[in-house]
Residue frames as qw, qx, qy, qz and C-alpha x, y, z in Angstrom:
[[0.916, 0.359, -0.178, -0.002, -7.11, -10.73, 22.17],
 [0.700, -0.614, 0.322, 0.170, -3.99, -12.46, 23.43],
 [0.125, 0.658, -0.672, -0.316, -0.74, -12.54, 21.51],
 [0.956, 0.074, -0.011, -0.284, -0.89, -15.51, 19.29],
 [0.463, -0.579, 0.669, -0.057, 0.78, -18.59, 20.08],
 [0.530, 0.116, 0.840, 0.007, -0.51, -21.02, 17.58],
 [0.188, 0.063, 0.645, 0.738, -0.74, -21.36, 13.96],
 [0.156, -0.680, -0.716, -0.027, -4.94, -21.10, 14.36],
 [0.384, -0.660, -0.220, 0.607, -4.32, -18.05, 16.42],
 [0.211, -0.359, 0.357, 0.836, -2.00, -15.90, 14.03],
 [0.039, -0.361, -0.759, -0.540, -4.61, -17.00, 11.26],
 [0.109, -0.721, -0.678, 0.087, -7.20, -15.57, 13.00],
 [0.190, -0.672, 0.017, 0.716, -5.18, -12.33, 13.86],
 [0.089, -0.066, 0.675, 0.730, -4.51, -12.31, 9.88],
 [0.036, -0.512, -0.795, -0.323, -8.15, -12.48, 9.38],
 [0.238, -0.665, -0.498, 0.502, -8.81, -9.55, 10.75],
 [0.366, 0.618, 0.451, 0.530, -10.44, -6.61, 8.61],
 [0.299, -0.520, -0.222, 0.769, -9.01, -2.96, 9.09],
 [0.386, 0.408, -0.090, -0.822, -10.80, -1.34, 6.32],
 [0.844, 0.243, 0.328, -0.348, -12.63, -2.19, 3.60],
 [0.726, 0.572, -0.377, 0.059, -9.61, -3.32, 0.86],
 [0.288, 0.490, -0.728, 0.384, -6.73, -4.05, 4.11],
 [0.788, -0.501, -0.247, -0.260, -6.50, -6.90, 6.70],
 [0.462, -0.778, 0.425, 0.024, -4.17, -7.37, 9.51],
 [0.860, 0.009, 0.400, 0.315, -2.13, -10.53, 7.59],
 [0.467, 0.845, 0.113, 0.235, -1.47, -7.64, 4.81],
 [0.115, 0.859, -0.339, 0.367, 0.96, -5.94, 7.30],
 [0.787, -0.469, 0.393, 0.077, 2.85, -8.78, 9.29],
 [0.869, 0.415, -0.005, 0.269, 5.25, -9.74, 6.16],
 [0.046, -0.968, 0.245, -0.032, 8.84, -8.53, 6.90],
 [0.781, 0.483, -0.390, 0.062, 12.14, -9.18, 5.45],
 [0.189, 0.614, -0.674, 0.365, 13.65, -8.96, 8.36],
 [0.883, -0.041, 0.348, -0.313, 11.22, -11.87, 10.31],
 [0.948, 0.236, -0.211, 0.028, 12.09, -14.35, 7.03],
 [0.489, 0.684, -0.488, 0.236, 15.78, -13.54, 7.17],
 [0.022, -0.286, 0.759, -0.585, 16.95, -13.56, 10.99],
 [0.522, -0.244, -0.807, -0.127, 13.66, -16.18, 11.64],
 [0.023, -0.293, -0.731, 0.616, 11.92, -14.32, 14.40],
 [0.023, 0.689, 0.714, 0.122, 8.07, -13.83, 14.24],
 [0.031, -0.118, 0.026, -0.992, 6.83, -10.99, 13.58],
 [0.392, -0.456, -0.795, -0.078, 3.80, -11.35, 15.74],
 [0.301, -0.657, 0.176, -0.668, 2.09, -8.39, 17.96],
 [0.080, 0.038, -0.758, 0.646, 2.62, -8.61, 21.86],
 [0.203, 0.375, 0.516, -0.743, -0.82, -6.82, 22.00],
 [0.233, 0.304, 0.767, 0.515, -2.95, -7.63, 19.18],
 [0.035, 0.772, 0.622, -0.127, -5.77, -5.14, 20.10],
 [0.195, -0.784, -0.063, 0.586, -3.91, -2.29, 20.54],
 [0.122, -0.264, 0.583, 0.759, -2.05, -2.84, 17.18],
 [0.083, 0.622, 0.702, 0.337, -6.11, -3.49, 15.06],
 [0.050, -0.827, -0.200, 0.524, -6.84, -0.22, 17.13],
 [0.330, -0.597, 0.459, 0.569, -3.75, 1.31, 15.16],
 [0.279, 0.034, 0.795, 0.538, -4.11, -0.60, 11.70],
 [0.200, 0.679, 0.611, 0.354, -7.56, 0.87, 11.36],
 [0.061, -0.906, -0.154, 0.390, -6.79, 4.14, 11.88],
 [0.365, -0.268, 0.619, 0.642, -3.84, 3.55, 9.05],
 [0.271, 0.271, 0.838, 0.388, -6.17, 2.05, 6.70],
 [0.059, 0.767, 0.545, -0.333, -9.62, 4.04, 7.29],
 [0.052, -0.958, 0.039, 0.281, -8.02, 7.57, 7.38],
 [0.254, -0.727, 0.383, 0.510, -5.26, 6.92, 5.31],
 [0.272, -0.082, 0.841, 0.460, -4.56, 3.91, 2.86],
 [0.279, 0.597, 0.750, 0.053, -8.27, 3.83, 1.88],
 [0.243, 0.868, 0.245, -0.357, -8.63, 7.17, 0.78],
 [0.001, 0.560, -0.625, -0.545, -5.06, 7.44, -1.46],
 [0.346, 0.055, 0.931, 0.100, -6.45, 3.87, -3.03],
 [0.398, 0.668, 0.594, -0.207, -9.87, 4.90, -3.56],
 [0.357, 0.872, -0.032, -0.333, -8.11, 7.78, -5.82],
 [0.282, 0.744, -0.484, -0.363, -5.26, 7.00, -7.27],
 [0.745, 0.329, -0.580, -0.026, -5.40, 3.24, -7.74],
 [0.925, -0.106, -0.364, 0.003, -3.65, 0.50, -5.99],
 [0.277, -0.756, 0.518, -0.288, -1.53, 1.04, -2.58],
 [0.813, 0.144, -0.444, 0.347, 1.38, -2.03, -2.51],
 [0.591, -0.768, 0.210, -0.135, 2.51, -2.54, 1.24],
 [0.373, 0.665, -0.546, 0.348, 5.85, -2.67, 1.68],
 [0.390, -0.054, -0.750, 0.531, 6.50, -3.02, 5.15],
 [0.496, -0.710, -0.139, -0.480, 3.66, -2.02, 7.78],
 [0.798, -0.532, 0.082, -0.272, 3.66, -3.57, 11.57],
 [0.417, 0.343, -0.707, 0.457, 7.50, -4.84, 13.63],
 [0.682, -0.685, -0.238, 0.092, 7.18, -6.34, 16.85],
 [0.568, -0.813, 0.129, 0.025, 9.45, -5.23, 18.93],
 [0.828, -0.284, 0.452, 0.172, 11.84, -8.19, 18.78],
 [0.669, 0.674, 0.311, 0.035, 11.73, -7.42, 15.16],
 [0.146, -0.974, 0.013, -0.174, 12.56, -3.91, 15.61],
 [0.410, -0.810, 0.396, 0.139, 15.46, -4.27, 17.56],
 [0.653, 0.129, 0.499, 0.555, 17.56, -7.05, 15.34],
 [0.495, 0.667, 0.202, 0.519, 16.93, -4.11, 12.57],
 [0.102, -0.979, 0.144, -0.100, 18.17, -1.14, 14.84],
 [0.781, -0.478, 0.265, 0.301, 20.84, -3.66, 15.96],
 [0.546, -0.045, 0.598, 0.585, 21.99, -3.61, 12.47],
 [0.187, 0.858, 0.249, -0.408, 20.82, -0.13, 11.28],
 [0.067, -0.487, 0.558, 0.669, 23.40, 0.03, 8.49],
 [0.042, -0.012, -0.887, -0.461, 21.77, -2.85, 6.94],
 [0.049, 0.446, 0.885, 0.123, 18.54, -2.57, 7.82],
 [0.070, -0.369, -0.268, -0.887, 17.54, 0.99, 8.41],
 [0.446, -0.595, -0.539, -0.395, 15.85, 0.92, 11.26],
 [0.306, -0.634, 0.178, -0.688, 15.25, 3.40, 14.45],
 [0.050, -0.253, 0.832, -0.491, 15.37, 2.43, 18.18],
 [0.102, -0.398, -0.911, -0.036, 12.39, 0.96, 19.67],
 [0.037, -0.630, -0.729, 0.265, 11.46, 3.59, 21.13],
 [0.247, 0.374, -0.183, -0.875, 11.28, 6.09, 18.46],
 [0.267, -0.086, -0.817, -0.505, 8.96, 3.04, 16.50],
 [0.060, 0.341, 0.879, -0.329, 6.66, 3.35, 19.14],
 [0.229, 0.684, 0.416, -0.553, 3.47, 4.02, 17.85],
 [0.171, 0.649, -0.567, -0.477, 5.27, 3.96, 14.60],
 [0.488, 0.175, -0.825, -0.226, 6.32, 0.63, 13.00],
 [0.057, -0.113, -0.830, 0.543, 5.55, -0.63, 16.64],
 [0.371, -0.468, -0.262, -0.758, 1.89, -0.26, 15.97],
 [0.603, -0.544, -0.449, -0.372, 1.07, -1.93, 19.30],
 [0.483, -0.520, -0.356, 0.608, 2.88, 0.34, 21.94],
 [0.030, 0.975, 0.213, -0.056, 1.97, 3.84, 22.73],
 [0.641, 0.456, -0.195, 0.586, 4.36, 6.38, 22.26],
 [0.355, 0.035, -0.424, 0.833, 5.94, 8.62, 25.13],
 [0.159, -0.120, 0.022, -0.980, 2.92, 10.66, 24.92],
 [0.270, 0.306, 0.878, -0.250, 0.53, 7.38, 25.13],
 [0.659, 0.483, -0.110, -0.566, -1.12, 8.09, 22.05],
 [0.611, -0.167, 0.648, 0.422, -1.02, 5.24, 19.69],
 [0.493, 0.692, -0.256, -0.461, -0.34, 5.44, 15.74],
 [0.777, 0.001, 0.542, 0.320, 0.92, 3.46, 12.65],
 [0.078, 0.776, -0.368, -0.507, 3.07, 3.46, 10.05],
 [0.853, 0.348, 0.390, 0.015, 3.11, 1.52, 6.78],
 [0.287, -0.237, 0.668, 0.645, 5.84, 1.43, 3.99],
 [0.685, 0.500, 0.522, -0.086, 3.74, 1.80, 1.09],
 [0.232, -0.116, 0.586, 0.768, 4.25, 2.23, -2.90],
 [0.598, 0.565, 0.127, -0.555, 1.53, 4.26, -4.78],
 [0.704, 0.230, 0.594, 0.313, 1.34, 2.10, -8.23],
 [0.419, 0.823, 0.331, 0.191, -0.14, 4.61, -10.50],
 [0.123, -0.964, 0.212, 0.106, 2.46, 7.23, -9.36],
 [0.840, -0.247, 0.375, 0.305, 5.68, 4.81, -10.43],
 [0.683, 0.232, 0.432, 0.541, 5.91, 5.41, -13.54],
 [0.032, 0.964, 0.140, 0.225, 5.26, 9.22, -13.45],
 [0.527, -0.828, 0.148, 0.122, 8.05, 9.09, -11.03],
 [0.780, -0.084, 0.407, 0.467, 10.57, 7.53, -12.96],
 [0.405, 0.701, 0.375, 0.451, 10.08, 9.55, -15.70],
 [0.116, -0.868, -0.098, -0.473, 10.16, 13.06, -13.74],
 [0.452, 0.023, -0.622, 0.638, 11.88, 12.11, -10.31],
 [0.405, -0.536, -0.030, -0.740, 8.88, 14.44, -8.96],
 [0.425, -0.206, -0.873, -0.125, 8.18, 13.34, -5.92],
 [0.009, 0.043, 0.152, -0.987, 7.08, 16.08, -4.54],
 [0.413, -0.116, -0.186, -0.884, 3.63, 15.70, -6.33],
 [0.549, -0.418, -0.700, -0.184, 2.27, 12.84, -4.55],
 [0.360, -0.223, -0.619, 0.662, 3.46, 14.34, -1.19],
 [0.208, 0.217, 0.218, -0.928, 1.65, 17.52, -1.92],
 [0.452, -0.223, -0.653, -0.565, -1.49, 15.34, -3.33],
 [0.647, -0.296, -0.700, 0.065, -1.49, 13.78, 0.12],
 [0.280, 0.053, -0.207, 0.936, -0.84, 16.43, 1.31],
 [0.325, 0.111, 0.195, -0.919, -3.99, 18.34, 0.87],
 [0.655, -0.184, -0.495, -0.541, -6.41, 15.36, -0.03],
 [0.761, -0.274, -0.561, 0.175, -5.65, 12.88, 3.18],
 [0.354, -0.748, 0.274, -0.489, -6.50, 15.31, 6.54],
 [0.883, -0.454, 0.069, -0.097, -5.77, 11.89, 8.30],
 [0.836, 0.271, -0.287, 0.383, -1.66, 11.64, 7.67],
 [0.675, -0.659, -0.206, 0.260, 0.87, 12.17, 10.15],
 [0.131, -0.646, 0.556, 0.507, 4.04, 12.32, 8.42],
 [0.875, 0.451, -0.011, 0.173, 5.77, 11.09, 5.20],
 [0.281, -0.657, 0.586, 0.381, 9.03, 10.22, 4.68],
 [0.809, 0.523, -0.127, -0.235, 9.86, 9.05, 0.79],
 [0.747, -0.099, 0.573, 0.324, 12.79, 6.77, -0.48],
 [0.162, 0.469, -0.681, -0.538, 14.77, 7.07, -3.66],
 [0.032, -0.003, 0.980, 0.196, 13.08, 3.30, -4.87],
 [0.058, -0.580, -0.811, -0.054, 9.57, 3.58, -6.04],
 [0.146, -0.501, 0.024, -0.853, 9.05, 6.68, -4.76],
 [0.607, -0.098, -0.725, 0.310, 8.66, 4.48, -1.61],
 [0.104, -0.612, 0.228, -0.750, 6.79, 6.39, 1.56],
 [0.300, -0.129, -0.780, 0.534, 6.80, 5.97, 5.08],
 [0.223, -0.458, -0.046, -0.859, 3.59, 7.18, 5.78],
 [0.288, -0.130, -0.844, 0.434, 1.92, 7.47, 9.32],
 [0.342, -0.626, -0.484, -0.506, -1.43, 7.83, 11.15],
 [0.208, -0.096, -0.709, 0.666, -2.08, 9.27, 14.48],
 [0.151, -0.682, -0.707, 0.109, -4.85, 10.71, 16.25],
 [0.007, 0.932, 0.143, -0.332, -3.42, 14.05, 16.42],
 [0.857, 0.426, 0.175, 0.232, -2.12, 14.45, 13.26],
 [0.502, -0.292, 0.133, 0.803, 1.66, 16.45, 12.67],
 [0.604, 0.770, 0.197, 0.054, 1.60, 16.81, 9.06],
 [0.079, -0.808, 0.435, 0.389, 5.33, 16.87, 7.92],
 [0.884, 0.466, 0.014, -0.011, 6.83, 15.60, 5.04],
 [0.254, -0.813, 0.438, 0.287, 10.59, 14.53, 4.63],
 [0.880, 0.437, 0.024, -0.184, 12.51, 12.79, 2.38],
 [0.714, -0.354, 0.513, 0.320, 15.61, 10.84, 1.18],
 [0.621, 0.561, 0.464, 0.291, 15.10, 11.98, -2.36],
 [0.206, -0.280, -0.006, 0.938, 16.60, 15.21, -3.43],
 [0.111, -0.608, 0.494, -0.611, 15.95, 18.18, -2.68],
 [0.630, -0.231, -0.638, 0.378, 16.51, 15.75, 0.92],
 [0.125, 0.028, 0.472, -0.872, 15.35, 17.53, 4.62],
 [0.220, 0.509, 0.497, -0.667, 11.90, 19.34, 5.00],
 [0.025, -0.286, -0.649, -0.704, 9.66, 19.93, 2.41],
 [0.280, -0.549, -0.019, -0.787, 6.98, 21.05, 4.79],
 [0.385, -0.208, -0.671, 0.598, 6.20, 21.35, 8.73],
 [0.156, -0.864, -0.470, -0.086, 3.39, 23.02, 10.27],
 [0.180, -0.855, 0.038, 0.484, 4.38, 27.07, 10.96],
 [0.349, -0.302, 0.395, 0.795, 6.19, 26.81, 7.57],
 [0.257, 0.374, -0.017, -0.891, 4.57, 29.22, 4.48],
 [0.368, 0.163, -0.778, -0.483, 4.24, 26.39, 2.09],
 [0.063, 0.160, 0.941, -0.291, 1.87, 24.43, 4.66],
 [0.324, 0.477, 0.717, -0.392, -1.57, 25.41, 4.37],
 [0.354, 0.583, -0.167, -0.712, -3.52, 26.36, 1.00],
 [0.899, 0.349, 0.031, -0.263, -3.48, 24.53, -2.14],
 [0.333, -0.556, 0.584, 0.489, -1.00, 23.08, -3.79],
 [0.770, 0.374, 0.453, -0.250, -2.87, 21.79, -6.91],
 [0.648, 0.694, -0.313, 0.037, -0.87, 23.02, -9.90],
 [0.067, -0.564, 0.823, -0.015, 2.31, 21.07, -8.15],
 [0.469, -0.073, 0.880, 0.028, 0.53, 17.85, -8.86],
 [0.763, 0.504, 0.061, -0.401, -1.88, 18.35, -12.06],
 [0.280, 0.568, -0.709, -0.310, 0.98, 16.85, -14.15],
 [0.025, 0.227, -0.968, 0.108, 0.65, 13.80, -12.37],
 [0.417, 0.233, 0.733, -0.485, -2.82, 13.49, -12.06],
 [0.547, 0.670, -0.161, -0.476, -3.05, 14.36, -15.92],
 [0.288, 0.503, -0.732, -0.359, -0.94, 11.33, -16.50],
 [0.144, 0.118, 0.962, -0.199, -3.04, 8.61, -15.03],
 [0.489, 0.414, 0.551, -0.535, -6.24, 9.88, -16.34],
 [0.520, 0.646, -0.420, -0.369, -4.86, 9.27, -20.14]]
């Protein structure tokens, strides 16, 4: 599929189904496209559907199917995107290009020529647990040991807001902008492999009431 050029085109690219509840039009919104008026529009449309169903499949579709409704934040930057927000990384928060490859950049490989994506997302059902408790800790270690297909997380102080990312050979770390801020876990560290279940029953006891 060739980068679209034409309103027909982009609609088609938007019509494209990466699991069963997410399509590719779901993750092309971005505030920084409306604002500074440059498309946000893959270079390589194939490579980035490769990429979006391996998000969706192995990742979004399995937090959804349990805990309710996944709200997409930000998913998929072109490039062009990409750089206006690193240009202006105070205000927009955003990484060179090439650390988004394979990242936001769902449709270039990364240094290693693997590709992956990464999606802003907001668990619903977990909002209001969060407010209440500032936990956020217990969705990371829900996703933690229910979704084998995540890469990383990185959370946000708003929403309990996560960056969360697929690859083919998964990391598995978790970091965060919430306090405690840093590591919360990284493969070789003690807290990585086993359960964690009694660090999220609270939360999973408050959505089934």
């Amino acid at each position: 599929m060739r980068s679209p050029q034409s309103v027909k085109a982009l609609e088609e690219l938007g019509r494209v189904r990466l699991s069963d509840s997410f399509f590719m039009r779901d993750f092309l919104y971005s505030e920084i496209s409306q604002i500074e008026r440059i498309p946000n529009i893959p270079e390589h449309p194939d490579i980035a559907i490769e990429a979006g169903r391996g998000l969706c499949q192995e990742v979004l579709e399995p937090i959804q199917s349990a805990l309710g409704r996944v709200s997409v934040r930000s998913g998929y930057r072109s490039p062009t995107v990409n750089a206006k927000g690193a240009e202006n990384k105070n205000q927009y928060n955003c990484s060179s290009n090439e650390s988004n490859y394979a990242h936001h950049i769902w449709d270039y490989r990364d240094k290693n020529g693997e590709i992956g994506a990464t999606a802003c997302i907001v668990v619903n059902s977990f909002v209001d647990y969060y407010e209440k408790t500032e936990d956020w800790q217990a969705l990371a270690w829900w996703i933690h040991d229910n979704v084998p297909g995540y890469s990383s997380l990185y959370f946000f102080p708003k929403l309990a807001a996560v960056n969360i990312r697929w690859s083919p050979t998964p990391e598995k770390w978790i970091k965060s902008y919430v306090p405690p801020k840093g590591t919360l876990t990284k493969p070789g560290d003690e807290n990585h492999s086993g359960s964690h279940e009694r660090l999220y029953r609270e939360f999973l006891r408050s959505i089934e009431t």
